[in-house]
DSSP file (Angstrom, degrees, kcal/mol; ACC not computed):
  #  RESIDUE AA STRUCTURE BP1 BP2  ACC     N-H-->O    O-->H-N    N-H-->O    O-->H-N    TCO  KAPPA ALPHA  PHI   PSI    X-CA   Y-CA   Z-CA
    1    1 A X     >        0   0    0      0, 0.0     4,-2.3     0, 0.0     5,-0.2   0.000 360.0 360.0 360.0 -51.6   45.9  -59.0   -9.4
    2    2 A X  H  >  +     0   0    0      1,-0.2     4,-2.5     2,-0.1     5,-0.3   0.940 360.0  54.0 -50.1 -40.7   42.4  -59.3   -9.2
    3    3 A X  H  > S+     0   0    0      2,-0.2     4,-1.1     1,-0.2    -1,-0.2   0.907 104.2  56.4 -63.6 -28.5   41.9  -56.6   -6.8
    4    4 A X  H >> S+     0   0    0      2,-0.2     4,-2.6     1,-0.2     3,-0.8   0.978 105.1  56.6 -41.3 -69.2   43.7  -54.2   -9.1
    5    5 A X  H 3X S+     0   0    0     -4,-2.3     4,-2.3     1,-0.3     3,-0.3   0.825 112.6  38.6 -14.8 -72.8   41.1  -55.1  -11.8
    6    6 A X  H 3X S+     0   0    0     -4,-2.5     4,-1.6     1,-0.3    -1,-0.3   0.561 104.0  60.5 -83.1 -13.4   38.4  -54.3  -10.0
    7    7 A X  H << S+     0   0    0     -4,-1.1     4,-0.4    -3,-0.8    -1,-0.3   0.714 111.7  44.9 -84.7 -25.5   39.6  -51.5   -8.5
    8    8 A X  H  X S+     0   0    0     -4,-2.6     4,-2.2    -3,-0.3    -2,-0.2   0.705 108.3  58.0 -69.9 -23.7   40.1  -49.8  -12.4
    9    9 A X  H  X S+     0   0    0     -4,-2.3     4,-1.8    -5,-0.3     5,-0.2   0.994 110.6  41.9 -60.5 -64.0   36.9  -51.0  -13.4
   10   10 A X  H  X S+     0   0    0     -4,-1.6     4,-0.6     2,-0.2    -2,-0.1   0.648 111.6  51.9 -39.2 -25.2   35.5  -48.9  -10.4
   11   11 A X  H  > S+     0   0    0     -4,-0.4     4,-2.4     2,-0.1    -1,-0.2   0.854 115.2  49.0 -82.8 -42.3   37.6  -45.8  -11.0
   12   12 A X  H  X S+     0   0    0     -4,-2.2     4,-2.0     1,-0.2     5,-0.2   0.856 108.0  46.7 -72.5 -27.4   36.3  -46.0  -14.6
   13   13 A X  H  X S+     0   0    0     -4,-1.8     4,-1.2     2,-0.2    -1,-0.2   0.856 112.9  49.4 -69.4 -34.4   33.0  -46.4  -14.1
   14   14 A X  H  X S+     0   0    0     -4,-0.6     4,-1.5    -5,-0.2    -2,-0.2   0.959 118.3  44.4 -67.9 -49.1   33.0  -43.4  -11.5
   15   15 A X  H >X S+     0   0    0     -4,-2.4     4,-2.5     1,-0.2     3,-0.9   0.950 111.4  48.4 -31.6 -75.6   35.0  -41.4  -14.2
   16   16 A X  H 3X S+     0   0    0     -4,-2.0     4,-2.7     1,-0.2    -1,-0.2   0.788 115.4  49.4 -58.3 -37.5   32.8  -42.4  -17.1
   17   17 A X  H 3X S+     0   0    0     -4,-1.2     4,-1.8    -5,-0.2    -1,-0.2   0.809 113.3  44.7 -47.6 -48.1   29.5  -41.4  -14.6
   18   18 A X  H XX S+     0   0    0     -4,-1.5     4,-0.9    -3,-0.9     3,-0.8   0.994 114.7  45.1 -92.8 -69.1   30.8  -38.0  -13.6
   19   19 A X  H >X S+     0   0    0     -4,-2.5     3,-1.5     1,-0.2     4,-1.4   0.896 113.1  52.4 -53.5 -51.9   31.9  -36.9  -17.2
   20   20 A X  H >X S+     0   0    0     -4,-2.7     3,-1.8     1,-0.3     4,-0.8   0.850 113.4  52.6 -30.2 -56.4   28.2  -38.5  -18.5
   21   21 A X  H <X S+     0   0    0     -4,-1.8     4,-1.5    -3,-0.8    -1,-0.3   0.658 111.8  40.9 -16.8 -63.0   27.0  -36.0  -15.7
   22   22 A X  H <X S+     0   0    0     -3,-1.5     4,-1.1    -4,-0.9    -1,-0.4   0.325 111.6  51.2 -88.3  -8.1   28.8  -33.2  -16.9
   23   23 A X  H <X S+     0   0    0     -3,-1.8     4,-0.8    -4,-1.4    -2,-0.2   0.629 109.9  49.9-100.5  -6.8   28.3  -33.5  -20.4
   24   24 A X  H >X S+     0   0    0     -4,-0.8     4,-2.3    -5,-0.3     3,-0.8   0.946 109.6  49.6 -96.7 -29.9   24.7  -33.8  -20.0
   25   25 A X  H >X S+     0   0    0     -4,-1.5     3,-1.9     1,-0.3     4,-1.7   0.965 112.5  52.1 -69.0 -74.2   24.4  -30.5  -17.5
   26   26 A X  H 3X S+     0   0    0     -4,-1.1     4,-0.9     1,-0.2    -1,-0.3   0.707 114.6  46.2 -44.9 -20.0   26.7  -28.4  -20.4
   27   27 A X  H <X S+     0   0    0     -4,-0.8     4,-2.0    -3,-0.8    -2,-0.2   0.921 107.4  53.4 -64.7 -56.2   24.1  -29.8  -22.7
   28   28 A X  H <X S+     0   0    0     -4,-2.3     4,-0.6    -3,-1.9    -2,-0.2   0.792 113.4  41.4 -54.5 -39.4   21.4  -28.8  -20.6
   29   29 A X  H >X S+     0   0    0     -4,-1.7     4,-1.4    -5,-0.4     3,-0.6   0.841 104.4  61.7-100.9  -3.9   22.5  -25.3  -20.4
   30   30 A X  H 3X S+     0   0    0     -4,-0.9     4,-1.0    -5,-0.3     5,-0.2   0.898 109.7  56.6 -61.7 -41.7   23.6  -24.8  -24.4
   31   31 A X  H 3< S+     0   0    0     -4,-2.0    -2,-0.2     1,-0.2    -1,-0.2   0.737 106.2  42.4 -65.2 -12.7   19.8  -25.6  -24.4
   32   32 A X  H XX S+     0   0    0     -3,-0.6     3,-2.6    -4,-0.6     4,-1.4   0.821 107.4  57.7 -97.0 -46.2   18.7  -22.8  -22.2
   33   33 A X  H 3X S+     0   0    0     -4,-1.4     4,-2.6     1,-0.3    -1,-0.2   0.937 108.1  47.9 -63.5 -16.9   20.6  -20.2  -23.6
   34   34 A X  H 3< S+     0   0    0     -4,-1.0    -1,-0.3    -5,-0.2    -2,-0.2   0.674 110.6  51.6-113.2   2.9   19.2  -20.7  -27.0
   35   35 A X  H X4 S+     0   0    0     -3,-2.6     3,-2.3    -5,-0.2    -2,-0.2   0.837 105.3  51.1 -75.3 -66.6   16.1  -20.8  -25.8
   36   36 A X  H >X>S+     0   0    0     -4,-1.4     4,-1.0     1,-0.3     3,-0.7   0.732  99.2  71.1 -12.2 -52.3   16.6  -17.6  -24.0
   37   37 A X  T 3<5S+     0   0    0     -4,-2.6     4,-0.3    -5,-0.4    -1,-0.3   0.821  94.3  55.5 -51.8 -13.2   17.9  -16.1  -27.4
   38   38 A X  T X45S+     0   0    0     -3,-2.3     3,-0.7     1,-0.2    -1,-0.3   0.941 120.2  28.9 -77.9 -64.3   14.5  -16.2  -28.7
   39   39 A X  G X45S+     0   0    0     -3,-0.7     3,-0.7     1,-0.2    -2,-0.3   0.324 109.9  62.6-110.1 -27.7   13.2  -14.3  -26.0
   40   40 A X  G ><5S+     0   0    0     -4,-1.0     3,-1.2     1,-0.2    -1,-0.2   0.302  80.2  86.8 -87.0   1.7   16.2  -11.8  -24.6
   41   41 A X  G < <S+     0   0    0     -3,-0.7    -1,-0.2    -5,-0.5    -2,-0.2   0.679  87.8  46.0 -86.7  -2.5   16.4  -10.2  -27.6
   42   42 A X  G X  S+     0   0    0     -3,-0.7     2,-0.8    -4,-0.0     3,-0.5  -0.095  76.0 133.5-129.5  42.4   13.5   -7.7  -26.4
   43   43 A X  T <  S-     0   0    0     -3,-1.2    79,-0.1     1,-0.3     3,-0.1  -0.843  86.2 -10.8 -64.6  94.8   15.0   -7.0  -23.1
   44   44 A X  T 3  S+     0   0    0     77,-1.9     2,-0.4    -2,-0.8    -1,-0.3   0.638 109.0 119.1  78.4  30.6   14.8   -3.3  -22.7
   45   45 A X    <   -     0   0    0     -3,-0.5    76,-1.0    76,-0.3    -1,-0.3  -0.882  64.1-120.4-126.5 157.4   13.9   -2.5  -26.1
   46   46 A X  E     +A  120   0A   0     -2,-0.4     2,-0.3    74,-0.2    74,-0.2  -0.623  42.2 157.7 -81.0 135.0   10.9   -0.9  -27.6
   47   47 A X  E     -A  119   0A   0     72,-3.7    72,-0.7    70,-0.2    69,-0.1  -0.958  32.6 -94.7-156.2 164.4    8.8   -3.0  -30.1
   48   48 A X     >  -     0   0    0     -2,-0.3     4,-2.7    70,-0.2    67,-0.2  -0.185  31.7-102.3 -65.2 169.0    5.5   -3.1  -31.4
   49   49 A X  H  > S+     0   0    0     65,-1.1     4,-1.4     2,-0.3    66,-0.3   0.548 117.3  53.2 -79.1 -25.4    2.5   -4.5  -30.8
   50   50 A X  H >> S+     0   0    0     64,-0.4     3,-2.2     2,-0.1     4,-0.5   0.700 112.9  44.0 -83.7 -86.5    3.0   -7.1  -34.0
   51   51 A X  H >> S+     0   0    0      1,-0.2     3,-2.3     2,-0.2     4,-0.6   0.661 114.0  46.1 -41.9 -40.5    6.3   -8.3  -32.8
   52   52 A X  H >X>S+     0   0    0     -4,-2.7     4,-3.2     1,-0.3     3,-2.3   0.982 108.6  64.1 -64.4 -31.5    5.0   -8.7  -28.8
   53   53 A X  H <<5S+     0   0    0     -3,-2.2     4,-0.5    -4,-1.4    -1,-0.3   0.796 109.2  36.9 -44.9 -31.7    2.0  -10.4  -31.0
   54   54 A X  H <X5S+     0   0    0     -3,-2.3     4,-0.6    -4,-0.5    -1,-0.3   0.308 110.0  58.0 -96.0   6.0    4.9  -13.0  -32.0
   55   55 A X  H <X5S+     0   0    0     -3,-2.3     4,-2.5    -4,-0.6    -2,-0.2   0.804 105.9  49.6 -84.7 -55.2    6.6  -13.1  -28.8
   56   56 A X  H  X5S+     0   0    0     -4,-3.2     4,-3.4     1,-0.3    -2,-0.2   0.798 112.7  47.8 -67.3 -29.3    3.2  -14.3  -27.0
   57   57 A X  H  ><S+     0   0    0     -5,-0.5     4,-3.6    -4,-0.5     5,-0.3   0.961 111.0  53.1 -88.8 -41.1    2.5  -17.1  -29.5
   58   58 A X  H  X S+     0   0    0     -4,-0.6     4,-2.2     1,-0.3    -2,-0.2   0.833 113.0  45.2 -41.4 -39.3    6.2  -18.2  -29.3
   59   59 A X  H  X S+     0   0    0     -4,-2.5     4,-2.1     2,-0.2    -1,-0.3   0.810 115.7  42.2 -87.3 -29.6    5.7  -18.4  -26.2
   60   60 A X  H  X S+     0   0    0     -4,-3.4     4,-3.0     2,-0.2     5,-0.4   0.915 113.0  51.4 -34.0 -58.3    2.4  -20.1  -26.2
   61   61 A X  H  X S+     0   0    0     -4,-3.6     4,-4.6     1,-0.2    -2,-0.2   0.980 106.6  57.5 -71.8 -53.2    3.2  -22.3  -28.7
   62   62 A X  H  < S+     0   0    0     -4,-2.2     4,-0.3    -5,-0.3    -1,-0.2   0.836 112.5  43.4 -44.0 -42.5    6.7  -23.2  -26.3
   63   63 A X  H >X>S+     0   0    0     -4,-2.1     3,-2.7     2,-0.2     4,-1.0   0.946 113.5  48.6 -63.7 -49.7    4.3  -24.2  -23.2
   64   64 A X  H ><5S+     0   0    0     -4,-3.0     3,-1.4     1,-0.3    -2,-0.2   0.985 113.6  51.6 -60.1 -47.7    1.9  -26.2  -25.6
   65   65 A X  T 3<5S+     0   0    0     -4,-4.6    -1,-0.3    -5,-0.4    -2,-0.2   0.845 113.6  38.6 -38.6 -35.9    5.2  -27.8  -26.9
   66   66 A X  T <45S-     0   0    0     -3,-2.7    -1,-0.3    -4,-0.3    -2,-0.2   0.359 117.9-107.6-119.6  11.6    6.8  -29.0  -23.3
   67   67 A X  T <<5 -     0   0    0     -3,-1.4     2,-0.6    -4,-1.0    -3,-0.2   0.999  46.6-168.3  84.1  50.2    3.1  -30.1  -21.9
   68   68 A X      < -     0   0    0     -5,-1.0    -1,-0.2     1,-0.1    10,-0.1  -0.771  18.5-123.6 -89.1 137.4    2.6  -27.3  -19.6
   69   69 A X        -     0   0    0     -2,-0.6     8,-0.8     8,-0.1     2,-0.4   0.142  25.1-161.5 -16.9 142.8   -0.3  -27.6  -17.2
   70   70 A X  B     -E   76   0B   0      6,-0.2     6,-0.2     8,-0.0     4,-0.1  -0.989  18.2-129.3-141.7 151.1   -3.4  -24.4  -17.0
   71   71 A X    >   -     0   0    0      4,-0.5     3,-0.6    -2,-0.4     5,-0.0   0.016  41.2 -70.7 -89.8-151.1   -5.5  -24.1  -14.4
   72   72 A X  T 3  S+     0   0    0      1,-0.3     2,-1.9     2,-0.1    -1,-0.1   0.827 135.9  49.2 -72.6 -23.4   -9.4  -23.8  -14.3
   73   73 A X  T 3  S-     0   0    0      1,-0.1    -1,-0.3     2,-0.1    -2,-0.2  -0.067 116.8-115.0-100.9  50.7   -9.1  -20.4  -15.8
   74   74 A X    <   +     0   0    0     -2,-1.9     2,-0.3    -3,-0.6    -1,-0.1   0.365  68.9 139.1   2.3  35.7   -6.7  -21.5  -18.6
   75   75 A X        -     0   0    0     -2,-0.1    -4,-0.5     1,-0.1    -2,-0.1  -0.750  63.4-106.6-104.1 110.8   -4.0  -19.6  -17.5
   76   76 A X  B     -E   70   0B   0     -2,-0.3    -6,-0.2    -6,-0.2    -7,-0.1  -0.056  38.9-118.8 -67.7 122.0   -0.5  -22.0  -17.9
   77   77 A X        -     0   0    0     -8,-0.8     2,-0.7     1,-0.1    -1,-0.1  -0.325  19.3-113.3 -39.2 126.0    0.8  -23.3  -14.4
   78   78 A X        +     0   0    0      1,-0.1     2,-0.4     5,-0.1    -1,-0.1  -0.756  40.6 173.4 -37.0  79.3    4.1  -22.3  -13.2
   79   79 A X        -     0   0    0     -2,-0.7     3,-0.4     1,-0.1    -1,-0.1  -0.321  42.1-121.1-116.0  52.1    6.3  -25.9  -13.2
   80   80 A X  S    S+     0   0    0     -2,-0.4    49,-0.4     1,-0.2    50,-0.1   0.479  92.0  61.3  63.9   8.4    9.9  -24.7  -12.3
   81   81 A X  S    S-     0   0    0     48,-0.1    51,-0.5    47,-0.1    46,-0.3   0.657 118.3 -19.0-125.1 -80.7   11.5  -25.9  -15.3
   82   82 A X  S    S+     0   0    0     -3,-0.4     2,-0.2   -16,-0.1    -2,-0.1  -0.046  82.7 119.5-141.1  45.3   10.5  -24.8  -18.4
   83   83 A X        -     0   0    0     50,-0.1     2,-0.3   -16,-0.0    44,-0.1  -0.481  45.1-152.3-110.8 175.1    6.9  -23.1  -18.6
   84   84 A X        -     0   0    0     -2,-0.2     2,-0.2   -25,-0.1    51,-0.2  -0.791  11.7-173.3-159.0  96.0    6.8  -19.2  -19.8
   85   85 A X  E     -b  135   0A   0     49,-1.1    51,-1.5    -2,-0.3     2,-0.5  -0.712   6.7-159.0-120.5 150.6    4.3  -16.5  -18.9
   86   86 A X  E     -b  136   0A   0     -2,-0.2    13,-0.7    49,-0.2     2,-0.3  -0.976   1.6-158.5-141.6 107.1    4.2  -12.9  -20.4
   87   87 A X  E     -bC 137  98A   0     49,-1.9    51,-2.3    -2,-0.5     2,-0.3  -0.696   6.2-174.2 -70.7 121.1    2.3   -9.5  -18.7
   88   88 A X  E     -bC 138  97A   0      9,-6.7     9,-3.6    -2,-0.3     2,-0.3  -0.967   7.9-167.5-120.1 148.6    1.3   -6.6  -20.9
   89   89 A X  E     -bC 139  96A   0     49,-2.2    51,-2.3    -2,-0.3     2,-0.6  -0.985  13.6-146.4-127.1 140.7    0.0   -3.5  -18.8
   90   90 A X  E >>> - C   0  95A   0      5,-1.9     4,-2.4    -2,-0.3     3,-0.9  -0.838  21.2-150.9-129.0 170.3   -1.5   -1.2  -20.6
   91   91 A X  T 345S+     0   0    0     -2,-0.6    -1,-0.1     1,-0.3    52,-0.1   0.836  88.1  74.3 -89.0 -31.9   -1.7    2.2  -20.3
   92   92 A X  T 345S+     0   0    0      1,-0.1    -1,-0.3     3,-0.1    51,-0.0   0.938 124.3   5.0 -32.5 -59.8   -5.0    2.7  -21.8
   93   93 A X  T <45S-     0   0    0     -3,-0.9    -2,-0.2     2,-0.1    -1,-0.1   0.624  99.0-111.7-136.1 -27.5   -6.9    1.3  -18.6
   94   94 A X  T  <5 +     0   0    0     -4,-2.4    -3,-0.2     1,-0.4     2,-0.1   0.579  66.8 155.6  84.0  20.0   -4.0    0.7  -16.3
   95   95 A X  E   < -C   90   0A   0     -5,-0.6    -5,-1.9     0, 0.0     2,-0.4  -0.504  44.6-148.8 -94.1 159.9   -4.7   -3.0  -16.6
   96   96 A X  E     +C   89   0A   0     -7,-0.2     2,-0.4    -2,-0.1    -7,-0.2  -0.935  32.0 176.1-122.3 120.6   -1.8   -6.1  -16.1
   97   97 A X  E     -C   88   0A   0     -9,-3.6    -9,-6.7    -2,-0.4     2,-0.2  -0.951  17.8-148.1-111.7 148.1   -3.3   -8.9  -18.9
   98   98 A X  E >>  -C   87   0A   0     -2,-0.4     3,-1.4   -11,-0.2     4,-1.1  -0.503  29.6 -97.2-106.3-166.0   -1.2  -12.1  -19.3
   99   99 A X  H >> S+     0   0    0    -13,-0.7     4,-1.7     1,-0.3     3,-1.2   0.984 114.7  63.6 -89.1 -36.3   -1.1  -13.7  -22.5
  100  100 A X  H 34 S+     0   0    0      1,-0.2    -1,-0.3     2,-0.2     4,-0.2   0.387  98.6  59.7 -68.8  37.2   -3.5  -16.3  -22.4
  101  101 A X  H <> S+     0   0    0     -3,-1.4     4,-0.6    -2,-0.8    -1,-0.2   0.443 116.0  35.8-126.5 -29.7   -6.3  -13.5  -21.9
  102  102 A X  H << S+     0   0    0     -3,-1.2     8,-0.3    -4,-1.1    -2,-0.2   0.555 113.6  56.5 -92.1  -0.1   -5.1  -12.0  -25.6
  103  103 A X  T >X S+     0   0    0     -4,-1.7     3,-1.7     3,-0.2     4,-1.6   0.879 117.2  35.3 -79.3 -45.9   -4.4  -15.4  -27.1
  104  104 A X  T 34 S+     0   0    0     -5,-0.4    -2,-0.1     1,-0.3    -3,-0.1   0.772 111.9  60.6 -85.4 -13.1   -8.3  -16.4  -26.2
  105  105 A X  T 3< S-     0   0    0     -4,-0.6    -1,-0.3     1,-0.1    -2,-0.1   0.386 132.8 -89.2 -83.5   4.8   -9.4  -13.2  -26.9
  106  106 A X  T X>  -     0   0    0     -3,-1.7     3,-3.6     3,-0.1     4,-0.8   0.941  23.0-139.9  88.9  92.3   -8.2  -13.6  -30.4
  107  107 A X  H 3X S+     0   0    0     -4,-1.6     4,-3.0     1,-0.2    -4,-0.1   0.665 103.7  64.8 -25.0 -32.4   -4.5  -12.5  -31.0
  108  108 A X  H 3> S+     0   0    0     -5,-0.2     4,-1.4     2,-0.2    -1,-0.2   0.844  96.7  56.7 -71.3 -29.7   -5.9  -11.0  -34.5
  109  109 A X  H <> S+     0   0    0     -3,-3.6     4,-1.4     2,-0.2     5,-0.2   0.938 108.7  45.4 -61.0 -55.3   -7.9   -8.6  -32.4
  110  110 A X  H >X S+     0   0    0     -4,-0.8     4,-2.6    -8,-0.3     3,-1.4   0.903 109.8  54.4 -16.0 -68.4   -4.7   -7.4  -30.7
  111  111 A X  H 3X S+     0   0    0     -4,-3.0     4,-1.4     1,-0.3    -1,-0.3   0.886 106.6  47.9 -61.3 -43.6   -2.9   -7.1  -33.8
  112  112 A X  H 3< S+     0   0    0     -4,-1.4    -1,-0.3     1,-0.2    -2,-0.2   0.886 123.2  35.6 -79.6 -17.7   -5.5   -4.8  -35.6
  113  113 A X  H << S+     0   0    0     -3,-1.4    -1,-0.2    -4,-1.4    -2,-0.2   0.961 131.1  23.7 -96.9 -40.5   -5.7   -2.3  -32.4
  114  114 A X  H >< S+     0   0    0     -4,-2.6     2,-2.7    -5,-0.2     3,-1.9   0.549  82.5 110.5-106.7 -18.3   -2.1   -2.3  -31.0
  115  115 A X  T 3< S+     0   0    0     -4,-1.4    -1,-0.2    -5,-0.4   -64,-0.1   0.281  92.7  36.1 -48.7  21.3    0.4   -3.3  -34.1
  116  116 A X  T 3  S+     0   0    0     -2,-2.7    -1,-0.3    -3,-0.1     2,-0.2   0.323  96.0 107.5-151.4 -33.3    1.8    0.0  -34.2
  117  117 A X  S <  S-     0   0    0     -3,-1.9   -70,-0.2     1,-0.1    26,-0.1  -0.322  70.8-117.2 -70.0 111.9    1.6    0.5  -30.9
  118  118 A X        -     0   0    0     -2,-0.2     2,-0.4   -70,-0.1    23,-0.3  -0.199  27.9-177.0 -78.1 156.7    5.3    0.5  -28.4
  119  119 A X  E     -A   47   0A   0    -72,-0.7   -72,-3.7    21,-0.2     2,-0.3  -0.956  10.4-150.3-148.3 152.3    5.8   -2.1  -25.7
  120  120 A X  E     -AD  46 139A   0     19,-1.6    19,-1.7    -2,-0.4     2,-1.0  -0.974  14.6-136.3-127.2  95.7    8.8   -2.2  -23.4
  121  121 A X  E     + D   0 138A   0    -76,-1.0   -77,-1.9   -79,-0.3   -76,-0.3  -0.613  28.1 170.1 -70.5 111.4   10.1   -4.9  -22.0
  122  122 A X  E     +     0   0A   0     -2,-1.0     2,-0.3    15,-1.0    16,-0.2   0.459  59.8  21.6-106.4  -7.4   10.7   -3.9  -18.4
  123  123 A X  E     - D   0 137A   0     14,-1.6    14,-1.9    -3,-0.2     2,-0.3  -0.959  40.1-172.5-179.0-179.6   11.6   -7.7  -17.0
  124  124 A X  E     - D   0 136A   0     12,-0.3     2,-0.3    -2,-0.3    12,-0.2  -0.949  12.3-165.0 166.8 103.1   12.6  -10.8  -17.3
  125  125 A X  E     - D   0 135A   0     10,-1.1     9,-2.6    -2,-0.3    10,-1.0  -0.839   7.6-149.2-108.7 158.8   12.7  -13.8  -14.8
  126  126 A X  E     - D   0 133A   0     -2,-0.3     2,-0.3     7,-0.2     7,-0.1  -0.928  23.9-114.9-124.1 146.5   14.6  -17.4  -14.7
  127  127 A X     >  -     0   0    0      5,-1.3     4,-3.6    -2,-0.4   -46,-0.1  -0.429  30.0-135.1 -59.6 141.0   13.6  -20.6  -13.2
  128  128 A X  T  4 S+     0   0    0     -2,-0.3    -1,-0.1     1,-0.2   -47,-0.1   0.873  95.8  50.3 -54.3 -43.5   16.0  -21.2  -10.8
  129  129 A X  T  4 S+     0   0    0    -49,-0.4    -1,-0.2     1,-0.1   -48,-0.1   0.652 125.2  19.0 -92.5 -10.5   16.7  -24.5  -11.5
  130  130 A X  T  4 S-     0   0    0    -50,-0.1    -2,-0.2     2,-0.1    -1,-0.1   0.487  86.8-130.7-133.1   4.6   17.2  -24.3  -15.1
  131  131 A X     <  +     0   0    0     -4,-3.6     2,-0.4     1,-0.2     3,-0.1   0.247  57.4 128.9 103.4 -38.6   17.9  -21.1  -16.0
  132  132 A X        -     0   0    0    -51,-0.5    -5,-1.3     1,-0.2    -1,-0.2  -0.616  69.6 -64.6-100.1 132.4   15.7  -20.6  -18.7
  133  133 A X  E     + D   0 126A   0     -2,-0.4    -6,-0.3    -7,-0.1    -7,-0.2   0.402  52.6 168.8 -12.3 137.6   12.9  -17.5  -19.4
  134  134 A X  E     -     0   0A   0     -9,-2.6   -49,-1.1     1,-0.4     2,-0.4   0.407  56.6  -2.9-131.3 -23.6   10.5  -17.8  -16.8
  135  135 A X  E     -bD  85 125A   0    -10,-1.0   -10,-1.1   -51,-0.2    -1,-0.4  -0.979  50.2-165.3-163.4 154.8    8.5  -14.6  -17.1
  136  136 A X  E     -bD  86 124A   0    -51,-1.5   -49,-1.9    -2,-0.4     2,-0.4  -0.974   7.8-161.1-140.3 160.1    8.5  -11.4  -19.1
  137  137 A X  E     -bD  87 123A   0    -14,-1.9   -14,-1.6    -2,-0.3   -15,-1.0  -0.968  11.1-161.5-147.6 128.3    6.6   -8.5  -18.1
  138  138 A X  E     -bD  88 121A   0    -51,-2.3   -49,-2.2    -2,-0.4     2,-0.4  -0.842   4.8-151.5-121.6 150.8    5.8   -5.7  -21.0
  139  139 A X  E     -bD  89 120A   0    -19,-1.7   -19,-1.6    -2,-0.4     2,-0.8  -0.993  19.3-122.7-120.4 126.3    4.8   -2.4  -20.5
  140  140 A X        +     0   0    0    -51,-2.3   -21,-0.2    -2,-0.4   -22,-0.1  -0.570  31.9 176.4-103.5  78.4    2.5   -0.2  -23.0
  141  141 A X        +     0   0    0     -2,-0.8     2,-0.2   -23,-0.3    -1,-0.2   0.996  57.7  24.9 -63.4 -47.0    4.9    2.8  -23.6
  142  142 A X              0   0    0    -24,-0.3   -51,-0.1     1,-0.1    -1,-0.0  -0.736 360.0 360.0-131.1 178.8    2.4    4.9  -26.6
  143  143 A X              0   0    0     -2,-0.2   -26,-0.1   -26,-0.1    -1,-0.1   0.101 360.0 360.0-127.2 360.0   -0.7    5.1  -27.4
């Protein structure tokens, strides 16, 4: 009798483990995808120079949020997970900037030259291991 016992105590516990398991990985990815949503919604699309201006701070603000690392040059460390980096090239100069080089350079400055101004996002990477925005790379369509 006893062995029975303990052999349903074990079957539940394994049970009860694997579903925890599994509810917390469907959790984990309802999380990604609505993060994503902030951010896939200017995949392929034309926007201005105000909106990328609120894309870059979202996305700033989302690194400062999850405690992302910078290196000497204050530029936010890659950590596999959940960290978020954004390219503009622009066409003006033929230059690749990333965002913390228009964040420090004062985001207001941006806005007054470029707020009118089309951007393309031309891609979009995911961490591997979670799924979630990992890079965006915007392209200066006009001028």
């Amino acid at each position: 009798m006893k062995k029975i016992i303990i052999i349903l105590v074990i079957t539940l516990v394994i049970v009860s483990t694997m579903f925890y398991i599994y509810y917390n990985y469907k959790a984990d990815v309802r999380q990604a995808k609505i993060e994503n949503m902030k951010y896939e919604q200017y995949k392929d699309k034309e926007i201005t120079g105000l909106e990328l201006a609120t894309v870059i701070n979202k996305a700033i603000d989302q690194n400062e949020k999850n405690k992302i690392n910078k290196n000497k040059k204050g530029i936010y460390i890659d950590n596999k997970q959940n960290s978020i980096n954004i390219d503009i090239k622009f066409i003006d100069n033929d230059e690749v900037y990333n965002m913390e080089t228009i964040y420090k350079s004062k985001i207001e400055n941006f806005i007054s030259y470029y707020r009118l101004i089309k951007f393309k996002c031309v891609k979009v990477e995911y961490h591997d291991l979670t799924k979630k925005i990992k890079q965006m790379k915007f392209e200066q369509i006009t001028q």
